[in-house]
C-alpha positions as CSV (number, residue, x, y, z in Angstrom):
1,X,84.5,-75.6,-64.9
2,X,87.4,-73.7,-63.3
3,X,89.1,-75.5,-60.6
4,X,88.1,-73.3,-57.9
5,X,84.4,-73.6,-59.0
6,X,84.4,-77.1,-59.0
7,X,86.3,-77.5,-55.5
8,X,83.2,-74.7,-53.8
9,X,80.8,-77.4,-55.7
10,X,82.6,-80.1,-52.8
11,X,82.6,-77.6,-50.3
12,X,78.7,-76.8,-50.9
13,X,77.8,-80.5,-50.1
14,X,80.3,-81.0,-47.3
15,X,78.7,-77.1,-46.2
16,X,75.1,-79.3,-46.9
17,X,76.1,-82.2,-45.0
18,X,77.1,-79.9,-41.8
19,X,74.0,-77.5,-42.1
20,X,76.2,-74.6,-42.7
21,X,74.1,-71.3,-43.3
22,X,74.8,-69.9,-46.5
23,X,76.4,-66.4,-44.4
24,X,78.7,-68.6,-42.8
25,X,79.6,-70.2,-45.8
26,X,80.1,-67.0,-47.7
27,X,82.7,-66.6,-44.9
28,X,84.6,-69.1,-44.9
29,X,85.0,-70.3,-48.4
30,X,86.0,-66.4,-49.4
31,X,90.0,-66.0,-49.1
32,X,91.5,-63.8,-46.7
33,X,94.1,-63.1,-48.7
34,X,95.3,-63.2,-52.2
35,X,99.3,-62.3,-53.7
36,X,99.7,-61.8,-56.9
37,X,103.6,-61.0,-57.8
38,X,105.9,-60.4,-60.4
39,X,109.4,-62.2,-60.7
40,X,111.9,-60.8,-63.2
41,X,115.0,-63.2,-63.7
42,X,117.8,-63.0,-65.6
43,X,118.8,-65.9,-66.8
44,X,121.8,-67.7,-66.9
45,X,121.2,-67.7,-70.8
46,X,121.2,-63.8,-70.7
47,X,117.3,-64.1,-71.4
48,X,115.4,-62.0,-69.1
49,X,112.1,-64.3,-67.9
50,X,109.0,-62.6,-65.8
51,X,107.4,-65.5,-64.1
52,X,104.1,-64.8,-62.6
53,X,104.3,-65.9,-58.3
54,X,101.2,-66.3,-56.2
55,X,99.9,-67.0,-52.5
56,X,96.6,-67.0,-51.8
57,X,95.6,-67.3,-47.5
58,X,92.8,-69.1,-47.8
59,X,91.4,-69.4,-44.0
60,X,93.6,-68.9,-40.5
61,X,90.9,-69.1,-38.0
62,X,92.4,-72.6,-37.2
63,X,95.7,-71.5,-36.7
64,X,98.5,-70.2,-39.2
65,X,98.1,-70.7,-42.4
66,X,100.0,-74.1,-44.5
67,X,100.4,-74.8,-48.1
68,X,102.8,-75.9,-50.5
69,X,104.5,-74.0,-53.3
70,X,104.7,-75.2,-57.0
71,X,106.1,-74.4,-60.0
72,X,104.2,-75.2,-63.7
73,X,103.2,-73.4,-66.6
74,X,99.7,-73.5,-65.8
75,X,100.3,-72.0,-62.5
76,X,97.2,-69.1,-62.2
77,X,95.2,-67.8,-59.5
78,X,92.1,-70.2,-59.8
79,X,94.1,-73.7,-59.1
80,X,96.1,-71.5,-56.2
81,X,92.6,-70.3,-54.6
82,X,91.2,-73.7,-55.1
83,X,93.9,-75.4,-53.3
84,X,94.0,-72.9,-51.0
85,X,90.8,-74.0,-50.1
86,X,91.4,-78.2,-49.7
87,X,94.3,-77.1,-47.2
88,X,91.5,-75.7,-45.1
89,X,89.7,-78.2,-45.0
90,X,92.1,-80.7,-44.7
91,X,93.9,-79.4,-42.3
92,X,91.2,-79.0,-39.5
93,X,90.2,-83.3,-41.3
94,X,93.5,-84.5,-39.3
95,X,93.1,-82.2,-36.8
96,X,96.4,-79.8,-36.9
97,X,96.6,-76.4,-36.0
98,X,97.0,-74.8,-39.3
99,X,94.8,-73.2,-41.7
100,X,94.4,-73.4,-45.4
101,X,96.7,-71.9,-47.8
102,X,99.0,-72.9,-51.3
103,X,101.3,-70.7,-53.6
104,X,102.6,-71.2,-57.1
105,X,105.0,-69.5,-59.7
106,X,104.1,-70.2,-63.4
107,X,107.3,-70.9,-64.4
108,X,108.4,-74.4,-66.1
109,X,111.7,-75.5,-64.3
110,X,112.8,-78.0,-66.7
111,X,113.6,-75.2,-69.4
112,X,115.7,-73.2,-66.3
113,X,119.1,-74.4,-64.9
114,X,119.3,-74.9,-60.9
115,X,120.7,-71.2,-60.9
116,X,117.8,-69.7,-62.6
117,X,115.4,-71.9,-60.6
118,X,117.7,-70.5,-57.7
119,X,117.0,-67.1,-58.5
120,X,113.3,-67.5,-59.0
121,X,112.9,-68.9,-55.5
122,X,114.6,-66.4,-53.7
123,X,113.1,-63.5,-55.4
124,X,109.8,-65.5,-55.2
125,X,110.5,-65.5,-51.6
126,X,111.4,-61.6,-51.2
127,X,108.5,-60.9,-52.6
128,X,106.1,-62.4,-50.3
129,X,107.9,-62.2,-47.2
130,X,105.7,-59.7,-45.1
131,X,102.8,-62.1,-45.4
132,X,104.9,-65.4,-44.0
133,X,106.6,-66.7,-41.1
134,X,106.6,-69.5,-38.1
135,X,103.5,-68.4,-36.7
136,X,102.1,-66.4,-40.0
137,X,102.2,-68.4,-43.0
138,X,104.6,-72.1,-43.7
139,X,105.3,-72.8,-47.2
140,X,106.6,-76.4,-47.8
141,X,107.0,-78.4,-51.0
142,X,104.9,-79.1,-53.9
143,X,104.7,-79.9,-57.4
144,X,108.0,-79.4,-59.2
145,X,109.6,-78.0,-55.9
146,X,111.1,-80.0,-53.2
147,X,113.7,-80.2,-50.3
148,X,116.0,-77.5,-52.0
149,X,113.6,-75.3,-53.3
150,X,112.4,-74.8,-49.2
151,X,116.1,-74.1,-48.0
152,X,116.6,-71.8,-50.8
153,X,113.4,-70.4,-49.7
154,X,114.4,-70.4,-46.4
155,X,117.7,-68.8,-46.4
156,X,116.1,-65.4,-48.3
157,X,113.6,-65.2,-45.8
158,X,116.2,-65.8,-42.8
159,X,118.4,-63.3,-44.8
160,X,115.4,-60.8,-43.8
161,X,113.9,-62.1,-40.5
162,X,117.0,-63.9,-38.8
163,X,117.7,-67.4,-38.7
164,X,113.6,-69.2,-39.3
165,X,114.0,-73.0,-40.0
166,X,110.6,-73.1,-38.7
167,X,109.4,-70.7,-41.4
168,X,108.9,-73.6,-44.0
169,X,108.6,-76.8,-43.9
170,X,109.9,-80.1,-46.1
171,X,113.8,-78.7,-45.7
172,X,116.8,-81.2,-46.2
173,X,117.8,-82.7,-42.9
174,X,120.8,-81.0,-41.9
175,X,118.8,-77.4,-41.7
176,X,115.8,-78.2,-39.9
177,X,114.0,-81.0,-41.6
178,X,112.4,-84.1,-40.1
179,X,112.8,-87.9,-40.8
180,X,110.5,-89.2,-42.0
181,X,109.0,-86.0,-43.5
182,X,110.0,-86.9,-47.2
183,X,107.8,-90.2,-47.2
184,X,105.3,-89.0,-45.3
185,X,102.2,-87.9,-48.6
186,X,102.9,-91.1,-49.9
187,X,103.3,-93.4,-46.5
188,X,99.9,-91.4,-45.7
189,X,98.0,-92.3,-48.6
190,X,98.5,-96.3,-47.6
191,X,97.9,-95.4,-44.0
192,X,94.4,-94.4,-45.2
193,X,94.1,-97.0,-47.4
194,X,95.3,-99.7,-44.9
195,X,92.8,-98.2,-42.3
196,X,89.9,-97.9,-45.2
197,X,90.3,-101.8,-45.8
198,X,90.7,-102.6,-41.6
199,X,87.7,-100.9,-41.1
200,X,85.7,-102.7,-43.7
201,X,86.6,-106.0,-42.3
202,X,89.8,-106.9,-45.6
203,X,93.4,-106.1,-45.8
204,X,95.7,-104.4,-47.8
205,X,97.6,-107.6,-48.2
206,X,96.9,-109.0,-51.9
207,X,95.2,-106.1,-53.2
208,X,96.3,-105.4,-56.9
209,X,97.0,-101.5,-57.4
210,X,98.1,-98.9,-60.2
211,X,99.7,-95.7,-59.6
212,X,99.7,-92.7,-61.8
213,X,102.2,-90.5,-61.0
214,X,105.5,-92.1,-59.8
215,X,106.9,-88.6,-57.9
216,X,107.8,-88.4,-54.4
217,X,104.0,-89.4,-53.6
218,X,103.6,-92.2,-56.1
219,X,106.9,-93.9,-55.3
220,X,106.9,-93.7,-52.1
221,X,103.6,-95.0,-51.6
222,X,104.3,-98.0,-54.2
223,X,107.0,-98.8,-51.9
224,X,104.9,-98.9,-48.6
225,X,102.3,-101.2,-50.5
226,X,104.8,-104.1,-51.8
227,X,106.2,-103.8,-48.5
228,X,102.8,-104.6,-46.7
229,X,101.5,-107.3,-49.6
230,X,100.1,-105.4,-52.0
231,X,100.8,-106.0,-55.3
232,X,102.2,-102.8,-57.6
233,X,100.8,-103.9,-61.3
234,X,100.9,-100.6,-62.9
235,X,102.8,-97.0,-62.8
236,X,103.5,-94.1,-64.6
237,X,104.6,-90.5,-65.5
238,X,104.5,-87.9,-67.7
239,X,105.5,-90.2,-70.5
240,X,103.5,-93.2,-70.4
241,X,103.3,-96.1,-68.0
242,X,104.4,-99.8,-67.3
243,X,101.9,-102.4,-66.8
244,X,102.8,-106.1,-65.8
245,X,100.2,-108.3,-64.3
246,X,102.6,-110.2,-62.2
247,X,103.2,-107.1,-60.2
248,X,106.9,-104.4,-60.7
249,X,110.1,-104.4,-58.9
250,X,109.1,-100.9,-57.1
251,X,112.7,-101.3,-55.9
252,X,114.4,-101.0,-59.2
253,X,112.0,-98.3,-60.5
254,X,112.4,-95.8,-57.4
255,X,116.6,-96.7,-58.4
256,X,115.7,-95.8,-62.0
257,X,114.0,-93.3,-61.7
258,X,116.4,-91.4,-59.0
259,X,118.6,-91.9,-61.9
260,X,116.7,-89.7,-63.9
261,X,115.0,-92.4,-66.4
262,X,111.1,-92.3,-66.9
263,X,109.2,-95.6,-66.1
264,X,108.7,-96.3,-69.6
265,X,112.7,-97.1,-69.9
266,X,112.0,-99.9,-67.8
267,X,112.5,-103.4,-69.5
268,X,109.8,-105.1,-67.9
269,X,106.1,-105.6,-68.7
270,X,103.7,-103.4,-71.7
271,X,104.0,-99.8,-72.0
272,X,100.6,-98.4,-71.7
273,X,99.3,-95.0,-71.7
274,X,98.2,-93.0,-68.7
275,X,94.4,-93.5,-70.0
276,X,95.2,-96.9,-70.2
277,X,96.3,-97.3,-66.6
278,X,93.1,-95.8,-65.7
279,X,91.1,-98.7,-67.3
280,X,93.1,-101.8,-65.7
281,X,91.4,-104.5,-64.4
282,X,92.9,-103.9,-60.8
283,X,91.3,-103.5,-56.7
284,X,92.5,-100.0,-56.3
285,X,93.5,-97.0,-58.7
286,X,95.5,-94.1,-57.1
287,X,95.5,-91.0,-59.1
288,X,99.2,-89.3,-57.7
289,X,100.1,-86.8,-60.2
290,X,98.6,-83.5,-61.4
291,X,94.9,-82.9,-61.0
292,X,92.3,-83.1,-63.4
293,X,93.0,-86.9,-64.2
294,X,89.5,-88.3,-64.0
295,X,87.2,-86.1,-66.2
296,X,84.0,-86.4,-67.5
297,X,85.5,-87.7,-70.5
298,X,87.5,-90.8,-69.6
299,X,85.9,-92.2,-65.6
300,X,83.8,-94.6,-67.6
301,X,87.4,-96.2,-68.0
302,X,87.9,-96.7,-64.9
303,X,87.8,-100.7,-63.7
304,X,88.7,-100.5,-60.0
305,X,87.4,-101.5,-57.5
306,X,88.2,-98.4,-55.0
307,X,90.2,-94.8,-56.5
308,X,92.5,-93.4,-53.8
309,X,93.2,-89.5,-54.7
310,X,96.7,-88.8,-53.8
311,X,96.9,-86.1,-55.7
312,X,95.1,-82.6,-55.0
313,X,91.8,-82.6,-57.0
314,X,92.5,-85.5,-59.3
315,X,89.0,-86.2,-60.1
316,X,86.3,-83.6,-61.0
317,X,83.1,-83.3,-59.5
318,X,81.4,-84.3,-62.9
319,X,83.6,-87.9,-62.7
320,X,83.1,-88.4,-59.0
321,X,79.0,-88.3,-59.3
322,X,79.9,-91.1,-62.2
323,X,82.0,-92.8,-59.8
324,X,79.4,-92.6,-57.2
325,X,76.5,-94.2,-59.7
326,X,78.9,-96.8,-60.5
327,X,79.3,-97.8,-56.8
328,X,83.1,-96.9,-57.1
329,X,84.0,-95.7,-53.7
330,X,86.7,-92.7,-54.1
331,X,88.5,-92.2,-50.9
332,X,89.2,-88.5,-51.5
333,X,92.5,-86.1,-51.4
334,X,91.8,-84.1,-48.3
335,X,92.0,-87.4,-46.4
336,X,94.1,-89.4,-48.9
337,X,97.1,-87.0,-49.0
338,X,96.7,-85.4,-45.9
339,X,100.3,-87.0,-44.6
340,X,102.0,-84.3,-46.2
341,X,100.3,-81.7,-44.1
342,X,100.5,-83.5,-41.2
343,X,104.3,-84.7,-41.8
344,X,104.6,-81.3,-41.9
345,X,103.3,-80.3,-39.0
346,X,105.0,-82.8,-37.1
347,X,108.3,-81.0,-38.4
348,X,107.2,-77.7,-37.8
349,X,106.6,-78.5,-34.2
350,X,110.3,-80.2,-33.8
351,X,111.5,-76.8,-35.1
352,X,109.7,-74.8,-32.8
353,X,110.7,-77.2,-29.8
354,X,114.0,-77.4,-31.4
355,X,114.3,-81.3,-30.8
356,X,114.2,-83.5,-33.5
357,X,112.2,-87.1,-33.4
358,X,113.4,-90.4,-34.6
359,X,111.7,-91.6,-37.2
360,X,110.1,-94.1,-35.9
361,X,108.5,-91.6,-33.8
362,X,107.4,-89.8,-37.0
363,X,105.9,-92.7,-38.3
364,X,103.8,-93.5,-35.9
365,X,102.3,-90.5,-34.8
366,X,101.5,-89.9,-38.4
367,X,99.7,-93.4,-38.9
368,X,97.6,-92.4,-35.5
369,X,97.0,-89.1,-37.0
370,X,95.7,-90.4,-40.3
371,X,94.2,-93.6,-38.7
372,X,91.9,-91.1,-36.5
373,X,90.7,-89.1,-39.1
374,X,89.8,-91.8,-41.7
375,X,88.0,-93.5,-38.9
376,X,85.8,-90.2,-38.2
377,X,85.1,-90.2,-42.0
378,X,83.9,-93.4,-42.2
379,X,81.8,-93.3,-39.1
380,X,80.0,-89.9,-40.5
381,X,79.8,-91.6,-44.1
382,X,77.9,-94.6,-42.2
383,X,75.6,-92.4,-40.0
384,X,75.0,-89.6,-42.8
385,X,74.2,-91.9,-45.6
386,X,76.7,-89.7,-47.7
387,X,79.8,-90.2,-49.5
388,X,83.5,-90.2,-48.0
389,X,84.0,-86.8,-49.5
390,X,81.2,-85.4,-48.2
391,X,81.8,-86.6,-45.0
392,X,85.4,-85.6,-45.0
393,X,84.3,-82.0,-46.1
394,X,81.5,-81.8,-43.6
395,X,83.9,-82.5,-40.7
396,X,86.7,-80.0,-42.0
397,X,83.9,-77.4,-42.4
398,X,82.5,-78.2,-38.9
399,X,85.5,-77.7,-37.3
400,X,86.4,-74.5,-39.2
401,X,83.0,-73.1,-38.3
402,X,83.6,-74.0,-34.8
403,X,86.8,-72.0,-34.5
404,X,85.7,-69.0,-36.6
405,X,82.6,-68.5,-34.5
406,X,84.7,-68.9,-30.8
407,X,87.0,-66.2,-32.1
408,X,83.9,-64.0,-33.1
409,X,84.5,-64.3,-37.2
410,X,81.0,-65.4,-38.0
């Protein structure tokens, strides 16, 4: 199943859930816009490389449209619709006044030097320029792309429109950027999580968890949970993972891995496999890397007690319905990693405002954020009888509907 089919196969239960009309639907799952560019580089190599660039604007009837950027291989215009589409919903889930959209170069940037990846961005960025700006369309970070990539991004579209640090978001500090904005995916997830457990009587305290993916989301969250009790037994990346039943010096890894090393360079506990990690014995499982990680073919591994999706689609609709006979509760990713979004938000704002919050600020008004939404989820799960992903769609698509029909779309 292509991964926008399978995310209109969530939609269509949230849309269920809601009592959305199929016109309606038709509506607002149908993209308002889609980009599809070319990018000619010459590299630094003398290679020339043609990269293929993408933006799809997914739904604005909410307010501007908000998605990442990322760079991969398998970059193509289905994963860009489809999550295009979660940043609709998610966005009108917490409650910020964006709309839904994400953009992509298939490009992979550990074959190109920082100049090439350089020159990609800022042609990337000339070439979709017409379509973005501070009330139009803000990019921000994604997979392969960070803090940077967005001033690099930045700068070409300032060289255009004049100076715009409110044109993207996730920028370094010293152009724009807001504290507390680089932690804020992964704080987010353990926000939810922390409010999950408070609302169903427990704590996060004690809990045993494994992380795949140890990225900006993975790590950071990893740190959040050993600093509120939890116990880290398990991470990984793209090479393998690290599994000690004792629980990991999150500490040293985030060093480590700053460094450059991989988690399996670690001399502590077993190196397991990313399958493996999937399958431990453990109370929470948080899928943080690339999507697709819980398939058909491996969620009968799965052994925990609760799966947190901090990445963007991590489990497919075929594995959740598994999940869902098991009586494996998934707390899904347009709740789970809606910090980023909302971090995001919270920066954009400071830019418009120019005046720039502590980050103690930040924090907080992001846990109240997230704490509000994951209550209304739970509370629509409860009276619904449904799961938290259709509730959390429902709600999203409630609210879209809401704003499309007062502005006369449908």
């Amino acid at each position: 199943m292509k991964t926008d089919a399978a995310v209109n196969e969530y939609v269509n239960r949230g849309a269920e859930v809601a009592g959305i009309t199929d016109g309606v639907l038709e509506v607002l799952t149908t993209s308002y816009r889609e980009l599809d560019v070319q990018i000619p580089v010459r590299c630094e190599s003398g290679n020339l490389l043609v990269c293929r660039g993408y933006r799809v604007q997914h739904n604005g009837a909410r307010g501007p449209y908000k998605g990442g950027i990322r760079y991969h291989p398998s970059v193509d215009i289905s994963e860009v619709r489809a999550l295009a589409s979660l940043m609709t919903w998610k966005t009108a889930l917490v409650d910020v006044p964006f709309g839904g959209a994400k953009g992509g170069v298939s490009v992979d940037p550990d074959q190109l030097t920082e100049r090439d990846l350089q020159e990609v961005t800022r042609k990337f960025a000339l070439r979709i320029h017409h379509i973005l700006g501070p009330y139009r369309d803000i990019p921000a970070p994604d997979v392969n792309t960070n803090a940077q990539t967005m001033a690099w991004f930045m700068d070409a579209y300032s060289d255009i429109n004049g100076y715009s640090p409110a044109a993207v978001t996730g920028k370094p500090l010293s152009l724009g950027g807001a504290p507390g904005r680089e932690q804020a995916t992964g704080w987010g997830v353990i926000d939810v999580l922390s409010a999950y457990y408070e609302h169903h009587g427990d704590e996060l305290a004690g809990k045993r968890v494994a992380i795949q993916g140890f990225g900006n989301v993975g790590s950071w969250a990893a740190e959040k949970l050993q600093r509120l009790g939890a116990t880290v037994v398990a991470v990984s990346d793209v090479y393998g993972g690290i599994h000690h039943g004792d629980g990991l010096n999150v500490a040293a890894l985030r060093r480590d891995v700053a460094d450059g090393a991989s988690v399996t360079e670690a001399d502590v506990g077993e190196l397991i496999t990313n399958n493996e990690l999937l399958g431990l014995e453990c109370d929470v499982v948080i899928p943080a890397a690339l999507g697709e990680a819980v398939t058909e073919k491996n969620v009968e591994r799965v052994s925990a007690k609760l799966v947190v999706e901090a990445a963007n689609f991590p489990v497919t609709p075929e594995a959740d319905s598994v999940l869902n006979d098991r009586g494996i509760p998934v707390i899904p990713d347009i709740l789970a990693n809606a910090g980023g979004v909302t971090g995001s938000y919270f920066e954009w704002t400071q830019n418009i405002q120019q005046f720039t919050w502590s980050e103690e600020r930040f924090t907080r008004e992001l846990a109240a954020k997230l704490n509000a939404a994951t209550a209304a989820t739970l509370a629509k799960t409860e009276s619904d009888v449904v799961t938290m992903r259709e509730a959390a769609f429902a709600l999203g698509i409630e609210r879209v509907a809401e704003a499309a029909h007062l502005r006369g779309y449908v």
